[in-house]
C-alpha positions in Angstrom: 67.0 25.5 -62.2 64.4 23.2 -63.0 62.1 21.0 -60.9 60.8 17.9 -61.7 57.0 17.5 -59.8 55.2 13.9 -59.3 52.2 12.7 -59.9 49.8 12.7 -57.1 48.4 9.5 -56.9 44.5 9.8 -56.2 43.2 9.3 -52.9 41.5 5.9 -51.9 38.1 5.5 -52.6 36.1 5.7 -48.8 34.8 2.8 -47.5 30.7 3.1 -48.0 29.0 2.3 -44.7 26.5 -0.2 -45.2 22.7 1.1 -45.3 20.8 1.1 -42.4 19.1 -1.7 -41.1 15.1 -1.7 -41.9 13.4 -1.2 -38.7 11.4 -4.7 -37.6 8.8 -4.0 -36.3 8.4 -5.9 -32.6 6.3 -8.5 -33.5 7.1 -10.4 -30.4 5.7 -6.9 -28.2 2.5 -6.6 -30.0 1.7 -10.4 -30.3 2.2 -10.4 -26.2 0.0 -7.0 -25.6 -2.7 -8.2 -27.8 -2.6 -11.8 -25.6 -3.0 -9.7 -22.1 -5.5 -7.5 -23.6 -7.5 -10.7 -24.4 -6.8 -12.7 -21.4 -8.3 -9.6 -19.3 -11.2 -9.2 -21.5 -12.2 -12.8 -21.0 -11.3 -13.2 -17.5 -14.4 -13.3 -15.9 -15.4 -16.2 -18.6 -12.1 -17.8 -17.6 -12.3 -17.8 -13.8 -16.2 -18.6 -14.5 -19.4 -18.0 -11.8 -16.8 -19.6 -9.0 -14.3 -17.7 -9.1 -15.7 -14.1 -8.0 -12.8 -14.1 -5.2 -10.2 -14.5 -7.8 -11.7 -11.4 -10.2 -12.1 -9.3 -6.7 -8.4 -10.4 -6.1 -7.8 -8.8 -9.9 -9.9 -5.9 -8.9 -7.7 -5.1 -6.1 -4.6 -5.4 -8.1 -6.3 -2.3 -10.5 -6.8 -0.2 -7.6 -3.5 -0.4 -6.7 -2.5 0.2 -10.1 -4.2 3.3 -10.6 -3.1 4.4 -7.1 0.5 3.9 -8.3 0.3 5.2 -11.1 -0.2 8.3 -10.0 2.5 7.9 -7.0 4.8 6.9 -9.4 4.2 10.2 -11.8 5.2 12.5 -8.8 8.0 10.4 -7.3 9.1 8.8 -9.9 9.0 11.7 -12.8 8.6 14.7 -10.4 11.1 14.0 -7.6 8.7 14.8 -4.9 8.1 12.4 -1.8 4.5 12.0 -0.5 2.7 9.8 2.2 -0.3 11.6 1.6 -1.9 8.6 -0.7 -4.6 7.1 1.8 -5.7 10.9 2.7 -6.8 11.4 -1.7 -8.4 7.9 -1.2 -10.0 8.7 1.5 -11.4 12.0 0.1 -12.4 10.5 -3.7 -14.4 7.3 -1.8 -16.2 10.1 0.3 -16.8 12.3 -1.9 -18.1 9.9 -4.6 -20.4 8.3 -1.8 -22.2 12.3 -1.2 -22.1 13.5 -4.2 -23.8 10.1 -6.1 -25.8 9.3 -2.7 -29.6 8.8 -2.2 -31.0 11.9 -0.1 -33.4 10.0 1.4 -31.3 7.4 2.3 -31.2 9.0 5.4 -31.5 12.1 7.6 -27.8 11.5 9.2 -26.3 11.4 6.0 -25.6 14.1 3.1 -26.5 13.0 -0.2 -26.8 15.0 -4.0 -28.3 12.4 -5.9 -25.9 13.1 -8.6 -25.6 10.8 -11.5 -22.7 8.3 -10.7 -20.6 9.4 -13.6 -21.1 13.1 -12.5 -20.0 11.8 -9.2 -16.8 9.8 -10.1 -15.9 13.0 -12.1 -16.2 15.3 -9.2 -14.9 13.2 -6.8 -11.5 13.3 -9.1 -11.5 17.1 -9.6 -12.3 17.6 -5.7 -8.9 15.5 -4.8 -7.3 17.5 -7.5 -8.1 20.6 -5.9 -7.3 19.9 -2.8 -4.0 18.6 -4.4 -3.6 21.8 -5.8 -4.5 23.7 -2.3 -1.4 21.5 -1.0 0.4 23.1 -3.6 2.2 26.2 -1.8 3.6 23.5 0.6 4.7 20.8 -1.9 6.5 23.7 -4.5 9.1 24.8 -1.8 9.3 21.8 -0.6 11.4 18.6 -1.6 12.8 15.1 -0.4 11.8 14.0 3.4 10.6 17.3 4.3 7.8 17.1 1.9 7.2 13.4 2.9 6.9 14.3 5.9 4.5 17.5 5.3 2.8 15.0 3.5 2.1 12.7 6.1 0.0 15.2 8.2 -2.3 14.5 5.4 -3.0 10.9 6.6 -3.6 12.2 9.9 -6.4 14.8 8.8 -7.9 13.0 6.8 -8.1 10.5 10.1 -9.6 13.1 12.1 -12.0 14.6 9.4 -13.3 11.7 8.6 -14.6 10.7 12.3 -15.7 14.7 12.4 -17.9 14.7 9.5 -20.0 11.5 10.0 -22.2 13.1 8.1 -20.4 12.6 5.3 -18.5 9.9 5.7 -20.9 7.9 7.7 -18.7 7.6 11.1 -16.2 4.7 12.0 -18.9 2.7 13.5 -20.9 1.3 10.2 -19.9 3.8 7.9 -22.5 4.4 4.5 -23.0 2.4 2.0 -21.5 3.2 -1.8 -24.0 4.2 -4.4 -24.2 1.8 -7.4 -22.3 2.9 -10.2 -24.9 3.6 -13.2 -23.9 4.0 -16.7 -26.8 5.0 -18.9 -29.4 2.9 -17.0 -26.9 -0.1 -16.6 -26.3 -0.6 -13.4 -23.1 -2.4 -12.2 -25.3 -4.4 -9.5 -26.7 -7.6 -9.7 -29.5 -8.1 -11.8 -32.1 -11.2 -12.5 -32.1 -11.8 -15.5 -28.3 -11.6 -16.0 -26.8 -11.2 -19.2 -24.3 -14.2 -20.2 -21.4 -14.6 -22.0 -20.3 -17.9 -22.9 -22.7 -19.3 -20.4 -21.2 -17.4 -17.4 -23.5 -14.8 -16.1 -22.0 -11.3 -16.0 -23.6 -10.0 -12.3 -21.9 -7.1 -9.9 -18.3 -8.6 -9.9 -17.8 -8.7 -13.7 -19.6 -5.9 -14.3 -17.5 -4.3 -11.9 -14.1 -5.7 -13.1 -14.8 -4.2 -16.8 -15.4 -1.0 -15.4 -12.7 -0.8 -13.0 -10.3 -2.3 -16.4 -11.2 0.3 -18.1 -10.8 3.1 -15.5 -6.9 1.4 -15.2 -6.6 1.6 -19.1 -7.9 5.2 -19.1 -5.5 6.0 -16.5 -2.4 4.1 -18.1 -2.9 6.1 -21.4 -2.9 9.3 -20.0 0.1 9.1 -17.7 2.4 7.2 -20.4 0.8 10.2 -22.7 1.9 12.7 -20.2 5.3 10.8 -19.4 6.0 11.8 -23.4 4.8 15.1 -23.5 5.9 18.5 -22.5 4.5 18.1 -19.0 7.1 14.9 -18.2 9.6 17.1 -20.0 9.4 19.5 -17.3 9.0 16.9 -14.3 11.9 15.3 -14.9 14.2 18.7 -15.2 12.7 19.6 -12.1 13.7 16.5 -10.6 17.1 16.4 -12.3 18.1 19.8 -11.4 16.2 22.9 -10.3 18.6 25.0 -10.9 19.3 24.2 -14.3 15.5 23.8 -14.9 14.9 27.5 -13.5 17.2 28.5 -16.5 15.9 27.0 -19.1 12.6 28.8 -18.0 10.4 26.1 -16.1 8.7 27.7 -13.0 9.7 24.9 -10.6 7.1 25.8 -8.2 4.2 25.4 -11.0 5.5 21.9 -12.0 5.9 20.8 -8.3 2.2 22.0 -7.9 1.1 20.6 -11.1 2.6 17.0 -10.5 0.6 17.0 -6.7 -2.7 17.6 -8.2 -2.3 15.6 -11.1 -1.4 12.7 -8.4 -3.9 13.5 -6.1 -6.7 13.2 -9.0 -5.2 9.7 -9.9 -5.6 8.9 -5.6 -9.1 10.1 -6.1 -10.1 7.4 -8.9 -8.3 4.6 -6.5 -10.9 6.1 -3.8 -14.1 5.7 -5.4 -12.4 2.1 -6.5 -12.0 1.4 -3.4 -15.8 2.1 -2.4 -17.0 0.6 -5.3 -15.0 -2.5 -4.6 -16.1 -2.6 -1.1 -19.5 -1.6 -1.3 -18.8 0.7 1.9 -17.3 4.0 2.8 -16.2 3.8 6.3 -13.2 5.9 7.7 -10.5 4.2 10.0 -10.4 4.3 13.6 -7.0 4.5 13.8 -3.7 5.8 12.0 -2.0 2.5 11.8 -4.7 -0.1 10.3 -7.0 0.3 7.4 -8.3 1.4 4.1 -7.0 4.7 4.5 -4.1 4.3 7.1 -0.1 4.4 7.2 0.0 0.8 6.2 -1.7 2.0 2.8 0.9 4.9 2.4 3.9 2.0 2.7 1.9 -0.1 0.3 1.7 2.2 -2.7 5.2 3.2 -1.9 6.6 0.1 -2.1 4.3 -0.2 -5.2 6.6 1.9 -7.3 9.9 1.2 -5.5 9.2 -2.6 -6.8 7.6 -1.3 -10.3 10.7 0.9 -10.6 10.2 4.8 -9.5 8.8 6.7 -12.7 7.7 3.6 -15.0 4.0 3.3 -15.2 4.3 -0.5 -16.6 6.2 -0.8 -13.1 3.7 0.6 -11.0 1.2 -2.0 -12.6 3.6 -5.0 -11.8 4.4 -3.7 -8.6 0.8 -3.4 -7.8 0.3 -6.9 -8.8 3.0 -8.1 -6.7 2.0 -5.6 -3.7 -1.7 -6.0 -3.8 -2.3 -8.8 -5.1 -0.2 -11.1 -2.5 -2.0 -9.7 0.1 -5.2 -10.7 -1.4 -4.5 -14.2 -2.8 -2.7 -15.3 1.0 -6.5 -13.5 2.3 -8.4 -15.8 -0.4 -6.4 -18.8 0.4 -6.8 -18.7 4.2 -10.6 -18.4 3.1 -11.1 -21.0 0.5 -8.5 -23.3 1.9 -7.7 -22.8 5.6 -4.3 -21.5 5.0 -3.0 -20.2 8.1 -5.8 -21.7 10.0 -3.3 -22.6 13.2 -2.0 -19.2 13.3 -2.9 -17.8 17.0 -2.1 -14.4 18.3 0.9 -13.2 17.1 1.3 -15.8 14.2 1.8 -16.0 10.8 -1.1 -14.7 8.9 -2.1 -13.5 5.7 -1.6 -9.9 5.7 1.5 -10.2 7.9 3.3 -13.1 5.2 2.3 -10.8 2.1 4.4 -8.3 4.1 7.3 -9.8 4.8 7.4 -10.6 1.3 7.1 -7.2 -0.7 9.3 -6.1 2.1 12.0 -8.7 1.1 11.0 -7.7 -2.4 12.2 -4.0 -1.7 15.1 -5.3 -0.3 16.8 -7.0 -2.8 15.0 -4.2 -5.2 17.2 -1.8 -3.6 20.2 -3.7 -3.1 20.5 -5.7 -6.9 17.9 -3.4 -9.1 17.8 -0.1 -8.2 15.3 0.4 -11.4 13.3 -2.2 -10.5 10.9 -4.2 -12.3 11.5 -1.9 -15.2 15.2 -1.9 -15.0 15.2 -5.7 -15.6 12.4 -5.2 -18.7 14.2 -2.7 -20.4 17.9 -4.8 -20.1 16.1 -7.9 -21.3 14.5 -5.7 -24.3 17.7 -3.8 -25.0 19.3 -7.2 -25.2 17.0 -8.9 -27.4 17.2 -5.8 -30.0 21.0 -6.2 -30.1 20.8 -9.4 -30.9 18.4 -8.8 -33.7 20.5 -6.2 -34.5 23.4 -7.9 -34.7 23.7 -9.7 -38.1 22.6 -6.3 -39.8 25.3 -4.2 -38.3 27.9 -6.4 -38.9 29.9 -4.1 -42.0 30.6 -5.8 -45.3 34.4 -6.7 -46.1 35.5 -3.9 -48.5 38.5 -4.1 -50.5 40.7 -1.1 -50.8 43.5 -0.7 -53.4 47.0 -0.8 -52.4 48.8 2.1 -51.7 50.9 3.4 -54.3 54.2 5.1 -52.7 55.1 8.2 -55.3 58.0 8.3 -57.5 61.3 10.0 -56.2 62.2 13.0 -57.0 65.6 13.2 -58.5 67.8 15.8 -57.0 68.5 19.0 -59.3 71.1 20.2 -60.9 73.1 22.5 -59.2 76.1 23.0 -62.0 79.1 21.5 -59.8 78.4 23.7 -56.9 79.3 22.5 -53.5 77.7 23.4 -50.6 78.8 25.0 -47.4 79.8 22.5 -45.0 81.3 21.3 -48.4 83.5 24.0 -48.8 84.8 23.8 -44.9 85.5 20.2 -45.4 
């Protein structure tokens, strides 16, 4: 018997994908970061000798930026609630004002006479520490039951800082804020003033470069740490304990670690803040203030608007929190806006509320992500279309397919088969 094979036809060639697309570089994102850098360099030169209530307006929204920024690492990143913002403010401005303060400014008072830097500097690891000291509390704690534990803070830092008047000066007039000093520049006014482009730079520009580039410093090293190993382990935490316990991160030394590192970003918004108002005066009450409640909802809906764990976010957010409140306060000033408002009216700070808190609102409802969700769609979008043409496959042809010869039966001499033979 003899068998007759076919010829196996070779297989189709395989269709080569196309190369990959060279990577463009984003132009368009490095042309607009280089334009914001500049406007913010030169915009005490734009606003000119006029418009110092317009750069303290700009100062305010950095304050708030750094604030949230560090709200927004612990939240956002770390999945741990906290109220405890005003309390860190509280204890950088404070601290700042002893440690940097005149000793014989007067005998009520406590004062080093520390170099300002040295003073900003301690004033952040102080809040750190005492971060860190909150740090059995906020490690086995999580969700409202840390926001709430939390919130004590606010009220301690209420009561300690009517206590120790010597520190903090009392709620009655408070103590002034040393002048920042940065080898033998001071960030004060001065006569003569130096000028650029005819504007003279005195106290308020002085002080918005500084406070610029305390909000850079800060923005670098949270996206840095947002990258790294640390925001590795914040966001497992936050994700899933359980799982993150497995994989070998000690949950309760990443809960404590996020606290302090937010606490020391509170404590730079502190000494800001008494930089920015040339006075370090605690609150009377829980409720209104520098240091108050009102703060705490501030800097939270800060990052809910930003979008919780973006640090770009927190710096909108800021913008749109803060910065309301002060440009309604500077128009009732410079124009008489709400001028008719009597008791229980419409007034600045309560209209700047009502619209971050409609802000929140439809953030919650529409935009879960916030501010960052809608920058990151409208990026992702753009890159697909410029994406588009490139990924688009080129027509290949492909040969026919070639159906093999049949195979003619074989020879079986005459023989019939079995259902055959029965037939």
């Amino acid at each position: 018997m003899s068998e007759t094979l076919a010829p196996v036809s070779p297989a189709p060639p395989a269709a080569v994908p196309p190369p990959p697309a060279p990577r463009r570089r984003n132009w368009l994102k490095t042309g607009a970061t280089v334009a914001l850098v500049v406007v913010l360099l030169a915009l005490p030169v734009l606003v000119g000798s006029g418009g110092v209530g317009y750069l303290k307006l700009a100062q305010y929204v950095l304050i708030g930026a750094v604030g949230g920024i560090g709200l927004t690492l612990l939240v956002g990143q770390a999945g741990q609630l906290s109220l405890a913002h005003p309390f860190f403010l509280l204890v950088g401005a404070v601290t700042y004002a002893t440690l940097a303060g005149d000793p014989e400014e007067s005998e009520d008072l406590v004062g080093l006479g520390l170099p300002p830097v040295i003073a900003v500097i301690g004033a952040v690891l102080l809040c750190g520490l005492v971060g860190l000291a909150f740090a059995p509390v906020a490690g086995r704690l999580r969700g409202i039951y840390l926001g709430v534990a939390s919130l004590s803070l606010v009220f301690l830092g209420l009561w300690l800082g009517q206590s120790l008047d010597m520190f903090s000066g009392g709620t009655s007039s408070g103590r002034n804020a040393p002048v920042f000093e940065l080898f033998g520049f001071e960030f004060a006014n001065s006569r003569p003033a130096p000028t650029i482009a005819g504007v003279p730079i005195q106290k308020q520009q002085r002080l918005w470069y500084l406070f610029l580039a305390f909000a850079a410093g800060a923005y670098l090293l949270a996206r840095g740490a947002v990258n790294s190993r640390i925001g590795r382990s914040w966001r497992a935490v936050r994700d899933n304990e359980a799982a993150a316990t497995a994989m070998g991160v000690n949950v309760i030394r990443v809960k404590a670690g996020a606290f302090t590192i937010s606490s020391a970003f509170a404590g730079l918004a502190g000494v800001m803040t008494a930089l920015w108002l040339d006075l370090v005066k605690p609150d009377e009450n829980e409720f209104t203030g520098t240091y108050s409640l009102t703060v705490s909802i501030a800097f939270l809906a800060v990052i809910i608007i930003g979008g919780l764990g973006s640090v770009p976010g927190a710096v909108v957010g800021s913008a749109l929190v803060f910065g309301l409140q002060q440009f309604f306060l500077l128009g009732s000033q410079e124009f008489g806006w709400f001028a008719d408002a009597g008791f229980g009216g419409f007034s600045a700070v309560i209209v700047s509320t009502f619209v971050y808190g409609a802000a929140i609102v439809l953030v919650v409802l529409f935009e879960p992500q916030g501010m960052a969700g809608i920058g990151r769609r409208l990026l992702a979008r753009r890159s697909a279309t410029a994406r588009a043409p490139a990924a688009t496959p080129p027509a290949t042809t492909q040969p026919p397919m070639t159906q093999p010869p049949a195979v003619p039966p074989a020879d079986d001499g005459g023989r019939t088969t079995p259902r055959e033979d029965r037939s």
